[in-house]
VOBAGU-794840 format. One record per residue: x, y, z of N, C-alpha, C, O in turn. Coordinates in steps of 0.001 Angstrom, whole numbers, padded with zeros to 6 digits, always signed. Atoms other than C-alpha are relative to their C-alpha. Example, Ala and Ser with C-alpha at 12.3 -4.5 7.8 and 13.67 -1.06 7.14 Angstrom:
% residues 2
+000890-001190+000000+012300-004500+007800+000900+001200+000000+001936+001181+000665-000820-001190-000060+013670-001060+007140-000770+001090+000730-000261+002198+000899
% end
This chain:
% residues 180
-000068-001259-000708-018615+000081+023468+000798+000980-000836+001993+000892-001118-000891-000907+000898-017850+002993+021356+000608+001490+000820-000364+001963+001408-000053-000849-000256-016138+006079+022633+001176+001021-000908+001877+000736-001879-000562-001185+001110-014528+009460+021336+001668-000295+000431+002016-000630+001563-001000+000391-000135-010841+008999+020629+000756+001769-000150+000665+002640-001015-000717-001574+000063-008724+012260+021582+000785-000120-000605+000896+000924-001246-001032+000333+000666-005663+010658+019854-000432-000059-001654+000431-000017-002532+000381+000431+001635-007775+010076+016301+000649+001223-000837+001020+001008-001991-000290-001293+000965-006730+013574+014941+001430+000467-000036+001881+001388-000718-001203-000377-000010-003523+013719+015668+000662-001395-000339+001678-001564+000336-000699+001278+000452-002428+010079+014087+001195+000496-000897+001225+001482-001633-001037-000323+000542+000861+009886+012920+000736-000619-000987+000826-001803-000662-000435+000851+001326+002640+008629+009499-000895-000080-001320-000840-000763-002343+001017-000048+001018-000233+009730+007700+000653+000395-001411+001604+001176-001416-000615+000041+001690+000582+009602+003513-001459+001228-000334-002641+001122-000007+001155-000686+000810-001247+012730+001531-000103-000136-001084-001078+000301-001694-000043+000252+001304-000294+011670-001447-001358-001022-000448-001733-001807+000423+001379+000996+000009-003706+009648-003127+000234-000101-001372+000050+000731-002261-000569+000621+001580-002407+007613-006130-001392-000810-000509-001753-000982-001674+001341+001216+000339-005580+005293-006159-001174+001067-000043-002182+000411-000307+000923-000577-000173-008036+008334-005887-000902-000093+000920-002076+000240+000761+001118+000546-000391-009290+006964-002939-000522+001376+000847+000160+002383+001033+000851-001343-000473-012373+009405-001050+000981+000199+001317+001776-000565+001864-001025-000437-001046-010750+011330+001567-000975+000119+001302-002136+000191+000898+000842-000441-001191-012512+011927+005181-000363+001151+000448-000089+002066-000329-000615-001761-000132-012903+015225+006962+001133+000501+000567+001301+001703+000772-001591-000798-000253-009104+015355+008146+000791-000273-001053+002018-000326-001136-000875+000133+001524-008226+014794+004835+001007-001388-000449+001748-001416-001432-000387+001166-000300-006990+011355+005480-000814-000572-000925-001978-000172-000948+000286+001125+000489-007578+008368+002891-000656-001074+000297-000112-001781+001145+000209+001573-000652-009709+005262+003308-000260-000908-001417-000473-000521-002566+000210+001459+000579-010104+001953+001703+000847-001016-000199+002014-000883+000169-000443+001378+000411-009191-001475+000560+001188+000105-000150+001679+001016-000816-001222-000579+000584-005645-002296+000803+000412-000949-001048+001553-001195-001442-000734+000760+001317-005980-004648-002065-000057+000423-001411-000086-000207-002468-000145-000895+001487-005900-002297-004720+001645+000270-000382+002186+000674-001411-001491-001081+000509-002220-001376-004244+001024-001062-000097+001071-002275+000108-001353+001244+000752+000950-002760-005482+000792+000605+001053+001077-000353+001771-001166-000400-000841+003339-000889-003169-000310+000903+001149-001204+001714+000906+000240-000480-001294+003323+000548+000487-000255+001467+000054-000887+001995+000969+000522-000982-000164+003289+003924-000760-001514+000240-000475-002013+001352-000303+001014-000066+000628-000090+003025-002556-001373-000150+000890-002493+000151+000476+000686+000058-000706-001840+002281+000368-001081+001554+000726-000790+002749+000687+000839-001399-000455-004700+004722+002000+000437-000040+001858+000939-000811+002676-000618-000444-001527-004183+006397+005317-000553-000754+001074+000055-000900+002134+001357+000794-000592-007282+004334+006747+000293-001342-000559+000892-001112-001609+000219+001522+000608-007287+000562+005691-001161-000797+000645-001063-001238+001790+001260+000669-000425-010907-001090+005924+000854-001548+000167+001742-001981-000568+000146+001074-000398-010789-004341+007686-000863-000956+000751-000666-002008+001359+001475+000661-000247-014350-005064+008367-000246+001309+000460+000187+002459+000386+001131-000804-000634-016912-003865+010137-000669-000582+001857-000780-001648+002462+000731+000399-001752-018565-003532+013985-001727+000624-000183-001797+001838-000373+000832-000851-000420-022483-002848+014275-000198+000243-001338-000933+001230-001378-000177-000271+001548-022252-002691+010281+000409+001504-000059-000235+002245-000801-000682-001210+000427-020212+000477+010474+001340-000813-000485+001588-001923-000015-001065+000152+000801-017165-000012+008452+001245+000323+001131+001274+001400+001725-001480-000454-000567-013483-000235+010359+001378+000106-000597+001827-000595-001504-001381-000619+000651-010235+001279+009626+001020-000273+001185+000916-000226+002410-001648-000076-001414-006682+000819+011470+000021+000820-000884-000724+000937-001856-001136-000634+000692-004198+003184+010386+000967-000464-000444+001479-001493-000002-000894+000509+000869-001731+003125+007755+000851-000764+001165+000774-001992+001110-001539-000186-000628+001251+002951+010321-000561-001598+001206+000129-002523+001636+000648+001277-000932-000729+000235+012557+000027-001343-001059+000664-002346-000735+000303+000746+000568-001604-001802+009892+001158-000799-000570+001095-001947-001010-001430+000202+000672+002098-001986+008729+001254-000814+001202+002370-001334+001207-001093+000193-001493+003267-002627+012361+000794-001538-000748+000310-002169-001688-000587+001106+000303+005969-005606+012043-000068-001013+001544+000532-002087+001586+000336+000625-001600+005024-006894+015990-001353-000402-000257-001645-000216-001439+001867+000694-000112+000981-008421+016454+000020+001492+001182+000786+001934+002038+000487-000734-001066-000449-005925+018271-001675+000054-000183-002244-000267-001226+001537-000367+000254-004167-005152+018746-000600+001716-000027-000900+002437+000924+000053-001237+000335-004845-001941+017026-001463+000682+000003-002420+000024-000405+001213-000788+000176-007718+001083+017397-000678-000688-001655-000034-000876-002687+000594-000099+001225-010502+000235+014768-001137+001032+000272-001940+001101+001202+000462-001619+000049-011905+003717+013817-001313-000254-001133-001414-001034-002080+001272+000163+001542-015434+004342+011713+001272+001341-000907+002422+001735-000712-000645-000461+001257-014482+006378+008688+001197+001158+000196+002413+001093+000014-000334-000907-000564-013972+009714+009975+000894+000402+001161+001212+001584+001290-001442+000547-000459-011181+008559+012519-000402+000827+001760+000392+001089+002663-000041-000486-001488-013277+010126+015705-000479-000694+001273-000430-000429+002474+000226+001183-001026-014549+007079+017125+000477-001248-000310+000292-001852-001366-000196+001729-000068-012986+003579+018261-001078-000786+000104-001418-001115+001241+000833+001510-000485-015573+000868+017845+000286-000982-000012-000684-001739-000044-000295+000915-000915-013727-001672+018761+002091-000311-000786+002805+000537-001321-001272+000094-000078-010151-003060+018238+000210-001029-001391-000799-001398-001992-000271+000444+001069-008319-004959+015318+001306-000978+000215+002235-000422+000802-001657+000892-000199-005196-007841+015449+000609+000337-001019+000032+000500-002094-000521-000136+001116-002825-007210+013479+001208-000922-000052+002315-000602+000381-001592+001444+000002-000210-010312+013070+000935+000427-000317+000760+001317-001148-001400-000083+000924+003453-010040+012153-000774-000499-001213-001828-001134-001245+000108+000389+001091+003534-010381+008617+001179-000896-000109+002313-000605+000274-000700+001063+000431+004987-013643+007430+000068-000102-001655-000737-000355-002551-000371+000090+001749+006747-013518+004111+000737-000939-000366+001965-000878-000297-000178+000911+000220+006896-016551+003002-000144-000516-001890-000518-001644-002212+000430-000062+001101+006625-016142-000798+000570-001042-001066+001786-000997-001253-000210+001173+001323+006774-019148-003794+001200+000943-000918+001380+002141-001140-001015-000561+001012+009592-018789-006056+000111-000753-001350+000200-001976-001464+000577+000535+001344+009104-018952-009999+001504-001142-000499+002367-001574+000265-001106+000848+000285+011613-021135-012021+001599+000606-000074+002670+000008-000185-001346-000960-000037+014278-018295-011958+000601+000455+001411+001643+001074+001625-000372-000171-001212+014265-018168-008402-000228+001221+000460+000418+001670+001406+000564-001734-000985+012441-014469-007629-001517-000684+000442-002358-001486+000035+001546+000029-000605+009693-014180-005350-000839+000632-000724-000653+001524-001552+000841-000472+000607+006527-013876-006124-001720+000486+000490-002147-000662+000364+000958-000047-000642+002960-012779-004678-000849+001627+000381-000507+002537-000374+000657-001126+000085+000703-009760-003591+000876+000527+000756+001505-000281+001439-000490-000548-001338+002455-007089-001324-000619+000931+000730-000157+002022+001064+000856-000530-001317-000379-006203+001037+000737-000380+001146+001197+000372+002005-000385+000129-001539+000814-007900+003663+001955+000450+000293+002461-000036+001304-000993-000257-000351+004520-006444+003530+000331+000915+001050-000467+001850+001117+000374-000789-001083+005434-004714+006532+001226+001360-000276+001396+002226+000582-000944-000462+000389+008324-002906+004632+000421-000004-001713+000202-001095-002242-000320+000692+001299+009660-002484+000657+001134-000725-000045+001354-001152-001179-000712+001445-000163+012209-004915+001480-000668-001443+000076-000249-002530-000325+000424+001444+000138+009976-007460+002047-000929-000516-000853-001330-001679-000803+000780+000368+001257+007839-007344-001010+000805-000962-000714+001923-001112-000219-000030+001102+000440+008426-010096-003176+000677+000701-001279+000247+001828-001526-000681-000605+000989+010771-009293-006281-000884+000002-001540-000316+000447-002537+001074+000132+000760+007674-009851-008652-001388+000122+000902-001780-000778+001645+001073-000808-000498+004650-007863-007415-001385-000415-000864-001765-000112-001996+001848+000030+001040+000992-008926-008531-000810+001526-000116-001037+002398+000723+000431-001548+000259-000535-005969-010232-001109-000219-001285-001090-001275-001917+000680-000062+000950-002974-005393-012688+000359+001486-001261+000674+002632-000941-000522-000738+000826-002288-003737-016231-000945+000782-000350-002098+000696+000070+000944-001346+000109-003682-000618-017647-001107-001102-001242-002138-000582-001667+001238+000266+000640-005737-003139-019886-000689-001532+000520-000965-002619+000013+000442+001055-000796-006933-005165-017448+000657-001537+000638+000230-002327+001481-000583+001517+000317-004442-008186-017991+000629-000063+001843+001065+000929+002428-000479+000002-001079-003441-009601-014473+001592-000802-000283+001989-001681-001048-001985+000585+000647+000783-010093-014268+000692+000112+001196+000143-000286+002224-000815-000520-001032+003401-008985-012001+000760+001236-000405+000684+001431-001618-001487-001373+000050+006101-005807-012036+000860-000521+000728+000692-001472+001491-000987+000385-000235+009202-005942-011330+000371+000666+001562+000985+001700+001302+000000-001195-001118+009487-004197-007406+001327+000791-000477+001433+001740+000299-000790-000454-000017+012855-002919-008970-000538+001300-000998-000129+002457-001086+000367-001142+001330+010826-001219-012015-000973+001075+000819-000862+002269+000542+000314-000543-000956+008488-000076-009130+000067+001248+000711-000753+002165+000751-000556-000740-000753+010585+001746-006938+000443+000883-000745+000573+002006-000257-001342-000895+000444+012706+003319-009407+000696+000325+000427+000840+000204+001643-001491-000759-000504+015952+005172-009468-000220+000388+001581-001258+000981+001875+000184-000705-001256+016507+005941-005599+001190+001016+000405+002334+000565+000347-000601-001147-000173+018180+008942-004766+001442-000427+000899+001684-001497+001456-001150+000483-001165+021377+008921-002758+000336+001352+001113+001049+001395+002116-000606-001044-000668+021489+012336-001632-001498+000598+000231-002406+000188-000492+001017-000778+000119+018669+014872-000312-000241+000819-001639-001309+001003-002222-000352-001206+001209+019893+017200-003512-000394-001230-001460-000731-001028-002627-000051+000939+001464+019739+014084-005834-001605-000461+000128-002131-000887-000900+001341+000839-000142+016075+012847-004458-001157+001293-000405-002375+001140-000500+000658-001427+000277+015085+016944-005356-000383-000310-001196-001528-000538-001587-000109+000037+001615+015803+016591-008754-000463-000925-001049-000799-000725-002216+001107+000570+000389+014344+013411-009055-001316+000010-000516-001902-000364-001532+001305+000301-000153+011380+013894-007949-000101+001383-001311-000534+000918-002365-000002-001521+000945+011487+017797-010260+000132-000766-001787-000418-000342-002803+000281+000357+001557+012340+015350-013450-001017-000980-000441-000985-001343-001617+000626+001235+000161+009727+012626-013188-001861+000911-000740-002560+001873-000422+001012-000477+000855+006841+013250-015527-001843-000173+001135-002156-001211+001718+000945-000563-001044+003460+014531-013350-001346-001058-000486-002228-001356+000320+000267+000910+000334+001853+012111-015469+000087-001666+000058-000537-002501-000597-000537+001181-000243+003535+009098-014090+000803-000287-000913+001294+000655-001535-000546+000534+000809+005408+006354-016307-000817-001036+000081-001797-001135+000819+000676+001134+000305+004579+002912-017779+001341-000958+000450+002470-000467+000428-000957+001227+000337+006719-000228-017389-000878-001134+000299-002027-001257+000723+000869+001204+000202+006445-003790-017868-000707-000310+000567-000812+000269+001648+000744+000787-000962+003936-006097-016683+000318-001491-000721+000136-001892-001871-000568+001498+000532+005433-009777-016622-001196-001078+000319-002241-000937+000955+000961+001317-000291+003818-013274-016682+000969-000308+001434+001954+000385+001688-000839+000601-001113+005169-015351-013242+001887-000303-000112+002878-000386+000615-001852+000385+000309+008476-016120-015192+000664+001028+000182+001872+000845+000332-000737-000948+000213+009297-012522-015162+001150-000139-000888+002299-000031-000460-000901-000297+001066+011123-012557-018119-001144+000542-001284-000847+001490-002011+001068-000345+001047+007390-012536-020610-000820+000972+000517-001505+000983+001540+000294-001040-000152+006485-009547-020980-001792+000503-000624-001751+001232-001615+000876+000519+000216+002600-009859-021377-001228+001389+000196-002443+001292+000025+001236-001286+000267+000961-005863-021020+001151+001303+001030+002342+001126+001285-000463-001071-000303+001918-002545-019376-000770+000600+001481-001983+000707+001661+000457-000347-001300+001684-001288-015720+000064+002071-000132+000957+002653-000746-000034-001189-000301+000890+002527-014987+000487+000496+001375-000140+000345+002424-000571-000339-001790+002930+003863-011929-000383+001773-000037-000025+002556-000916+000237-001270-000020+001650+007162-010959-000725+000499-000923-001075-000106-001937+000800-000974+000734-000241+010144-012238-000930-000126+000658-001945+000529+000424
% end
């Protein structure tokens, strides 16, 4: 049973930023796969998680992230109809730890950047699959509004590069692109 959702246009926690290029909808909202991204801001505003009726479904970012199970709106693309509903589990972070003792694993399912894994699976700008470091990641974090200005005003519009490790995180085995 599909019907029109009065709440779809006014969703809240929506990200405009679109690091992955993904296509946008007509409220200018993001969709796709959230296994493209290495970090929570990389995610799209929409996250496909099947399909109803072979239309394609989306939760929202902010649903999809929930840290409770709840059973969330699943929206076709365009975010103006529910066709049907979506579970969304606590996320259980339960992540393997290499011989140095950091976690390690994808961070789709994090419900927070605290709970990403201190070695992030990522893929390098030449294809090589590795990890990053979530500290090389995040970068410098601001401490002040005035200091997070100036940040963001010196960081090259082009992004940066840093490592991309093997599991040991210490071998340093190709180069990750953050941004741009």
């Amino acid at each position: 049973m599909a019907f029109q959702s009065t709440n779809a246009n006014n969703a809240t926690n929506q990200s405009h930023a679109n690091p992955l290029n993904y296509p946008e909808n007509e409220q200018g909202h993001t969709y796709g796969s959230a296994e493209e991204f290495v970090s929570v801001e990389m995610l799209p505003d929409l996250i496909h998680v099947g399909s109803v009726d072979d239309i394609k479904g989306y939760v929202l970012k902010k649903d999809y992230l929930s840290e409770l199970g709840l059973d969330a709106p699943l929206y076709d693309v365009d975010e103006k109809t529910i066709i049907g509903s979506f579970h969304v589990g606590a996320k259980n972070m339960n992540y393997p730890k290499n011989k140095n003792g950091q976690t390690y694993g994808s961070a789709i399912d994090s419900t927070s950047s605290k709970m990403r894994p201190e070695l992030i699976s990522a893929v390098g700008v030449n294809g090589t699959k590795g990890y990053v470091l979530r500290k090389d990641i995040d970068g410098e974090q601001p401490k002040s509004p005035a200091e997070a200005i100036s940040l963001q005003n010196s960081r090259s519009p082009s992004g940066r590069d840093i490592p991309l490790y093997d599991v040991d995180g210490e071998t340093v085995i190709g180069v990750f692109h953050v941004g741009g």
